[in-house]
N, C-alpha and C positions, 0 to 999 in steps of 0.2 A: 499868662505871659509865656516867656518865649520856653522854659522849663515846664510848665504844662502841656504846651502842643507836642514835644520830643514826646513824653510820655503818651501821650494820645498817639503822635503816632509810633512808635513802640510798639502797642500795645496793637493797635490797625494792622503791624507789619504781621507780630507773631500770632493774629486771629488771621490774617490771611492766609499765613503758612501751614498754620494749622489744618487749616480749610484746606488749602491745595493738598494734603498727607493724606486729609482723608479725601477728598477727590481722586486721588493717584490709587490709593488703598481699593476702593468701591469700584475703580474700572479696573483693577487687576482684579478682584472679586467677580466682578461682570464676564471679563473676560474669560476666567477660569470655568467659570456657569458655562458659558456660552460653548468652549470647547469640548468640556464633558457632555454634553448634549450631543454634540456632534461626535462624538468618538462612544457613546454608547448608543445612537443610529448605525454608524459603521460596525460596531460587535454585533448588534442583531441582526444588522444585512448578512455579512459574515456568518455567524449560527447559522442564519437559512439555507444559506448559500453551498455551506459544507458540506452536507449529506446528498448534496447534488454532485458536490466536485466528487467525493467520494465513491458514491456507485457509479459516475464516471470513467473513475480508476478503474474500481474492478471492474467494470464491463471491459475496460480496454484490454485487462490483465488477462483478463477470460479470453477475448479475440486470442491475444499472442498467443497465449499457450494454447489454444485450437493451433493457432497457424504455425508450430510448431509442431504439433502432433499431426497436423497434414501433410506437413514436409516431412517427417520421418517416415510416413505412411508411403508419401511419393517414392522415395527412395529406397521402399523396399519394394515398390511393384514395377517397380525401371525395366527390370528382365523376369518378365514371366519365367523361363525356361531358366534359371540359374536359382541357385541358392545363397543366403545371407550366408555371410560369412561366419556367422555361429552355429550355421547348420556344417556348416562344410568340417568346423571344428570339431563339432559332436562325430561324424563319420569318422575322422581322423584319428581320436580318442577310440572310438569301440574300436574300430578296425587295429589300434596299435595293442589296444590291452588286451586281447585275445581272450575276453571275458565276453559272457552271452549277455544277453539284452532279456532284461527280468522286467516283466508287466504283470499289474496286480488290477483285477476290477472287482469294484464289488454291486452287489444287486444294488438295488436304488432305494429299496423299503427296508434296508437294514437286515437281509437274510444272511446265513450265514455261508453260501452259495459263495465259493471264490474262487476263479479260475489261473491258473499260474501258467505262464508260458515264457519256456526256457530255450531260446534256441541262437541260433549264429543265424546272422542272414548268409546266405550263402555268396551273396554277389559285393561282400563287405572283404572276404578272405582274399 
């Protein structure tokens, strides 16, 4: 009667619902599979991928600082005929301390051969 079928269906409703929880449960499940797969493809592309980006870097790192060291190169052979400005310093210094210019050489095989030279340049005074 009419108190059986409620319960029949009752029971149809909350095995339905049941079923849809775990249906919704088992594609979030699915889903999640589904995404870690593809995002642990992208970490291994990535891995590979690094040590390319990387000695990319340094090689570029490398370029600049050459092309750095060429431009400072450039700028110091502009004028043959002139001196860097730390040379022109160094003359300015002996020339103002009125100290002689001390050079020390030694043999090459470790003799004990050492020649000492003490002198003013004379075109410094």
């Amino acid at each position: 009667p009419k108190g059986d079928a409620k319960k029949t269906l009752d029971s149809a409703i909350r095995d339905v619902n049941n079923k849809y929880h775990l249906l919704e449960e088992t594609e979030k499940q699915a889903l999640r599979k589904a995404l870690i797969e593809e995002r642990s493809r992208y970490c291994l592309f990535v891995n590979c991928l690094r040590p390319v980006i990387e000695s990319e870097l340094s090689t570029m790192y490398e370029v600049t600082h050459i092309q750095e060291v060429l431009d400072a190169l450039g700028k110091l052979i502009e004028d043959p005929q002139g001196l860097p400005s730390a040379s022109e310093q160094v003359i300015l210094d002996v020339k103002s301390s009125e100290a002689g210019w001390s050079f020390r050489v030694s043999c090459l095989k470790g003799l004990s051969d050492e020649i000492f030279l003490n002198y003013l340049i004379p075109w410094l005074k």
